[in-house]
N, C-alpha and C positions, 0 to 999 in steps of 0.2 A: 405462421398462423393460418388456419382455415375453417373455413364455415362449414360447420357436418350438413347433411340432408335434413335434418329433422329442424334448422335453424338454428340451432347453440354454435355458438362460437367457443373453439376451442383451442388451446396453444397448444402448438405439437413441439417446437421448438422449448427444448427442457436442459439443466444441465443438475446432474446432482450432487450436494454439496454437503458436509456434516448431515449427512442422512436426508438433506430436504432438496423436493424440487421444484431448482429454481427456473426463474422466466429466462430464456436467452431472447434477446432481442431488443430494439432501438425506443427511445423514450417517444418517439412520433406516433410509433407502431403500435407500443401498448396503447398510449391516449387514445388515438380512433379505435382501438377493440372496446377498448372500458366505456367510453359513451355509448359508442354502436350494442354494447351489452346491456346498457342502464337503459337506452332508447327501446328495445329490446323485452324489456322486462327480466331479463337474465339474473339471478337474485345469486351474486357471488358475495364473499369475502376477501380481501384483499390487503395482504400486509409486507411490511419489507422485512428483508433481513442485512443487518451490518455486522460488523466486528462484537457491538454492546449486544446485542442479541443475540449470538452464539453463545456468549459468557455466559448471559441470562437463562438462556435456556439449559444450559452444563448445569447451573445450580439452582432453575426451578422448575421442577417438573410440571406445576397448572401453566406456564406458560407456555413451554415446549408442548403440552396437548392443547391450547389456545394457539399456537401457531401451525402447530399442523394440520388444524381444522381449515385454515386457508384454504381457498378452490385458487389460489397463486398467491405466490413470495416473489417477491421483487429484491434481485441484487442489490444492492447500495453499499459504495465505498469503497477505496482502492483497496482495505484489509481483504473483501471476497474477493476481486480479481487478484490478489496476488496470491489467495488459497485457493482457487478456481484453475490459475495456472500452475500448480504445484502436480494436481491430478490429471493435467492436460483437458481439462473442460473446458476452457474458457468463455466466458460471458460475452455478446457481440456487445456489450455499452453498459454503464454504470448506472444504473436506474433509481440514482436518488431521489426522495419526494420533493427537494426542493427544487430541481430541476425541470422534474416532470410536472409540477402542479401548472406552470404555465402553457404546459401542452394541453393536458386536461381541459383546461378555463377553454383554451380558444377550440377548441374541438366543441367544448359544452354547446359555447357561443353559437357555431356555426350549424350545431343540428338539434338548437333549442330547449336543451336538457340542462336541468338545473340544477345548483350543488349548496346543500346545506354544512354549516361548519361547524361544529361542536369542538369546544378544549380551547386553551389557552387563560392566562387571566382576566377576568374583568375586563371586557373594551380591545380583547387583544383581536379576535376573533373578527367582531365588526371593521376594525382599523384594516384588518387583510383584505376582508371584503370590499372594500371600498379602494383599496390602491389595486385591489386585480380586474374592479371595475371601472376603472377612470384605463386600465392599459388595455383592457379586452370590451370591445364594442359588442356590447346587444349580452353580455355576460348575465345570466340571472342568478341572484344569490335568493336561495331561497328562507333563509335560515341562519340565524346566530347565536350560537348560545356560547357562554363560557363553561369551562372544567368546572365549577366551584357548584356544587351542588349535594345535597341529603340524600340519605336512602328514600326518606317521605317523600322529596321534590324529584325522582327518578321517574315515575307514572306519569306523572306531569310534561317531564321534558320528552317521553317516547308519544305522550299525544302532540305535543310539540311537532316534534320532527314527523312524524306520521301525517300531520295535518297541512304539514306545508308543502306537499307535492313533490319535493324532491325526488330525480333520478339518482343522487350519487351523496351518499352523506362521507364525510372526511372527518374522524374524529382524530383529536390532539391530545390526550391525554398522557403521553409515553410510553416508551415502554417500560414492565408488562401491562400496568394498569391499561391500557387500551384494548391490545389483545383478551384479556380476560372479561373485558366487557362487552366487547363485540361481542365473544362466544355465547356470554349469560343473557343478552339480549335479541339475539340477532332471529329469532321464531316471533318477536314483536315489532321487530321492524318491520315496517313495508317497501321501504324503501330499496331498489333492485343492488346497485352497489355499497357497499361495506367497507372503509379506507382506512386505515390502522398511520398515521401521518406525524407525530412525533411532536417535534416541537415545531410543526412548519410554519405555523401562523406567527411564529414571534418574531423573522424575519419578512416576511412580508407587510408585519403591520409596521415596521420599521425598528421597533424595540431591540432588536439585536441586527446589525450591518453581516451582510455577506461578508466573507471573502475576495481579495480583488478576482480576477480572472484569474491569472497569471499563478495563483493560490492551486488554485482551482482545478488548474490543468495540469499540474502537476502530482495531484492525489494527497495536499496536505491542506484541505479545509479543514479538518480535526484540528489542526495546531492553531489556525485560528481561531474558533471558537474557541479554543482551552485559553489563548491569550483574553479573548471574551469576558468569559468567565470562566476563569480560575480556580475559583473555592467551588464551585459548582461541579465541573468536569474536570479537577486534577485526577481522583479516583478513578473515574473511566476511563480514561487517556490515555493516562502514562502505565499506571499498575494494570489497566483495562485493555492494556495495548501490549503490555507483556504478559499478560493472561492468553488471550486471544490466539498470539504466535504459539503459545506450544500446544494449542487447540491446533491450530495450523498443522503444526507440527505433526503431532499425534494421525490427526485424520492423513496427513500426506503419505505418514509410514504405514498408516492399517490400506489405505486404499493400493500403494506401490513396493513397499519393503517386504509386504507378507510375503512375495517373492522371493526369493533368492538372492536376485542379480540387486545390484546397485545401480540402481536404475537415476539417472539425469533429475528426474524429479523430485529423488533421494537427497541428493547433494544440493539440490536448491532450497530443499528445507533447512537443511544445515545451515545453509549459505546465509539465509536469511535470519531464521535465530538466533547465530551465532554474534551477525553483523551488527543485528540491531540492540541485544545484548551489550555486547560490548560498548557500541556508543553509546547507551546509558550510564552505563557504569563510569565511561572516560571521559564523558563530557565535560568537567572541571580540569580536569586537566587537559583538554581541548583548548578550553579559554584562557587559561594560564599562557601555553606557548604560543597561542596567538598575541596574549598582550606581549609576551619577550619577543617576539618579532617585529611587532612594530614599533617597539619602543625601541630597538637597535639601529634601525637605518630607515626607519617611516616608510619601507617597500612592501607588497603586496603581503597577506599572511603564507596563501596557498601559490602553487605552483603547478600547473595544468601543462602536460606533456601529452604528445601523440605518440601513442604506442600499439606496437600490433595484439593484437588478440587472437581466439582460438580462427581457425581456418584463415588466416592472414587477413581478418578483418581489424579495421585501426579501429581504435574510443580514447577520450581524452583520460588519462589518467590522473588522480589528485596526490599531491602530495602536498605537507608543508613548507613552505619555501626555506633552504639551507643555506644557500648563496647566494651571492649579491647579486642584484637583477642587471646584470652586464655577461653574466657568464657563458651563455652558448657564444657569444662574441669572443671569447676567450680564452674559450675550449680547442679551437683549431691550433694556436698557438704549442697548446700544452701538452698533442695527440704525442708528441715523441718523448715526453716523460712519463707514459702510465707504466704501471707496475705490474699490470694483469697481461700475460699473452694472448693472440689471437685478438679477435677483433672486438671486446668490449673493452673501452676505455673507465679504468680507476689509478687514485694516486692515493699515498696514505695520507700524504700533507698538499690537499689541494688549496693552493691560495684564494681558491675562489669561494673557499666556506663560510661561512661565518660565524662569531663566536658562538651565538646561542646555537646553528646547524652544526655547531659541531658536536655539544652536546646531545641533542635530540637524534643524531645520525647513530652517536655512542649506542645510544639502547632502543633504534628503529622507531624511533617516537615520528619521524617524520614520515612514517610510511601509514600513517595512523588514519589520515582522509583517503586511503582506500578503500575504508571499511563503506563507504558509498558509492566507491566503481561494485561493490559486492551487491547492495540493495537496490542498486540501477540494473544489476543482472552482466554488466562490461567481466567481471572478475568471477572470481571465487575465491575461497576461505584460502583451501590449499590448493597448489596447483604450479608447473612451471611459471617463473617469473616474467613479465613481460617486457618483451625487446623494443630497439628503439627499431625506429623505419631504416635508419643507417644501418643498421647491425645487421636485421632481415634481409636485404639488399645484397650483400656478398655472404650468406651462406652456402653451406653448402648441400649438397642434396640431401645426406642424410640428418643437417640439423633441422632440416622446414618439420621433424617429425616431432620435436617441440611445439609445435603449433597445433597440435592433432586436441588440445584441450583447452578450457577456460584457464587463461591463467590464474596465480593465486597470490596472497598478501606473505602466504609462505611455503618453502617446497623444501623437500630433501637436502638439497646442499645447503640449502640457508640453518638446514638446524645440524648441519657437520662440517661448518667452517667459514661457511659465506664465500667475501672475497678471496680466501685462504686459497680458493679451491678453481684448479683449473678450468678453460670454458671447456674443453673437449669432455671432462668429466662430469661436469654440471651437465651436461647436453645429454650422457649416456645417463643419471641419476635422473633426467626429468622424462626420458623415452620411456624407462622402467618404470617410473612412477604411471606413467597415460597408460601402460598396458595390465599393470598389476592393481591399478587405484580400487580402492574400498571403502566403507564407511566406518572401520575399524585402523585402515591405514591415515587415514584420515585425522580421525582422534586422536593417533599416537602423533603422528606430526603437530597437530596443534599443544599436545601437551607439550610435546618437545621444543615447539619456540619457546616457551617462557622462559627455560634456562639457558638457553642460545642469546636471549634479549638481556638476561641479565646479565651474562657475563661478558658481551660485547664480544665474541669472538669473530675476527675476521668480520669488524662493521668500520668502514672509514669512508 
């Protein structure tokens, strides 16, 4: 960010994203621009954008021109960074308003600028005010009102906020409903900043609990709010969250595929729809072989291995657990019975499986917790299979050229034989695949696991 000549502060730092642009930059950084702006007299609007707002805007047009009237959009939520990273733009930080309001407050504090709150229910509003003034010293609120109001009572509540001196008003109403009211009022306000802020206040007044940290940092606060409320955000969520992706989707291929080439960021869209897809759809039967796992021998459900990945970088890889948790103890024993030449150990009747892994091995059910080495970015859909550290360790020069890619949950020789299939030939099928790979080769391989899974060929 830099301050022009003329004193307007301006973000040069942009990234652009489903057609808008966004803020790049850290939640400390916006807050001292946005006071120093309202301090200022600088008369912006200001609004976020998330996953629910791209949907929104796909299907309302007053919205999307109530959001592009913004003078800035703020990222928020791990759905923009991982469509941000699709197009190679990526966001420097995740700019939710629940995180950022507590920068806002102490910046307000500290250079006397005060913030009116508008939206939430009845008492939700003042409740906020009051728990961000007991944590932020010398904080002035200048203003409270709730969402709940008449077209009559609107004149009312802009002499309201008009009269209470506010620098920076925060409205809650959601989205669109907020956007479109900022737009149809915002030549009556006097007020310098303009805040489009969601349901913030209903977590700060305590009515709804954050998320722990640990939630947090991971980019799945959506799941806890949907546990929240459920009747409320199952629509947006889950059906809101498979909408979104082939928004993702869509924008990844018009910004990189109108090309030619099959370009990295091609395949991560895939990578991702595909992933996420699927574990919607398997998720019950997720829980299923989880309960037959532990109801067979009470050991762990999954089974976390270290395996190399593309340029011989290791990631833990998931799987369902198939044998009994004694087995790498057991496997030294067993290296001069495998059945496969060369240096990958397999047996058809390994003692060490067990009854339900033997099932779930039968039709690759237990390769099924990859489907999250793929949405962590460790994997891809399709791709050479990944080796063990052992394996890696004595190849030979020209196998390291399996590594030249992301591996995948399925590849070439897995859908014309699996185990069946020699390593030397598996090694020349996956070389071929890294040098010929496409987004058409691609799809024929994923179509072609389905009958390779059900007919179990060459799976033990």
């Amino acid at each position: 960010m830099e301050e022009a000549t003329d004193g307007v502060l301006c973000w040069t730092e942009k990234a652009k994203l489903f057609g808008l642009p966004l803020v790049s930059s850290t939640k400390t950084e916006v807050a001292a621009q946005l006071v120093a702006a309202a301090a200022r007299g600088q008369r912006l609007i200001v609004n976020f954008a998330n996953a629910h707002c791209i949907n929104t805007l796909k299907a309302d047009k007053t919205y999307a021109s109530a959001l592009r009237a913004s003078d800035l959009i703020l990222p928020d939520g791990s759905g923009m960074r991982i469509a941000s990273k699709l197009v190679d733009q990526p966001f420097k930080e995740n700019l939710n308003g629940t995180d950022l309001f507590p920068e806002i407050c102490h910046e307000a504090a500290q250079h006397g600028q005060s913030i009116f709150l508008l939206g939430g229910a009845p008492d939700v509003a003042e409740d906020a005010a009051r728990t961000m003034q007991d944590r932020v010293k010398g904080l002035e609120i200048a203003g409270c009102a709730d969402g709940f109001f008449t077209d009559e009572e609107e004149d009312g509540l802009i002499d309201l906020i008009n009269g209470s001196g506010a620098a920076i008003l925060m409205v809650g109403f959601g989205v669109p409903l907020q956007e479109k009211w900022i737009v149809r009022n915002r030549h009556r306000l006097n007020v310098p900043v303009v805040m489009g802020v969601g349901g913030l206040f209903d977590y700060y007044s305590g009515r709804i609990p954050r998320a722990p940290h640990a939630i947090r940092a991971v980019g799945c606060e959506w799941a806890w709010r949907l546990a929240m409320e459920p009747r409320r955000l199952a629509r947006r969520y889950i059906a809101g969250n498979i909408v979104f992706l082939g928004h993702t989707l869509h924008n990844a291929w018009t910004e990189t595929v109108a090309k030619p080439v099959f370009s990295p960021a091609t395949k991560r869209s895939l990578d991702i729809f595909g992933a996420f897809m699927a574990i919607m759809m398997l998720l019950p039967l997720f829980l299923l072989v989880a309960l037959a796992i532990k109801l067979e021998d009470r050991g762990p459900v999954f089974f976390k291995q270290l395996r190399i990945g593309e340029h011989g970088r290791s990631f833990p890889m998931y799987k369902f657990r198939s044998m009994y948790t004694d087995s790498e103890e057991r496997r030294a024993a067993l290296l001069k019975d495998s059945e496969r030449d060369g240096i990958c150990f397999k047996m058809r009747n390994d003692p060490r499986i067990t009854k339900t892994g033997k099932f779930i091995r039968r039709f690759s059910i237990d390769e099924l917790p990859q489907l999250l080495n793929v949405l962590f970015g460790h994997m891809s859909l399709v791709g050479p299979r990944p080796a063990l550290g052992s394996e890696v360790s004595v190849y030979q020069k020209s196998a390291y050229r399996r590594l030249g890619g992301k591996p995948g949950i399925t590849c070439i020789w897995q859908v014309s034989g699996r185990a069946e299939i020699p390593f030397q030939k598996q090694l020349a099928m996956d070389v071929a695949y890294l040098k010929n790979r496409g987004i058409i080769t691609d799809l024929w391989l994923l179509i072609r696991t389905i009958p390779a899974v059900l007919t179990g060929r060459g799976a033990y």
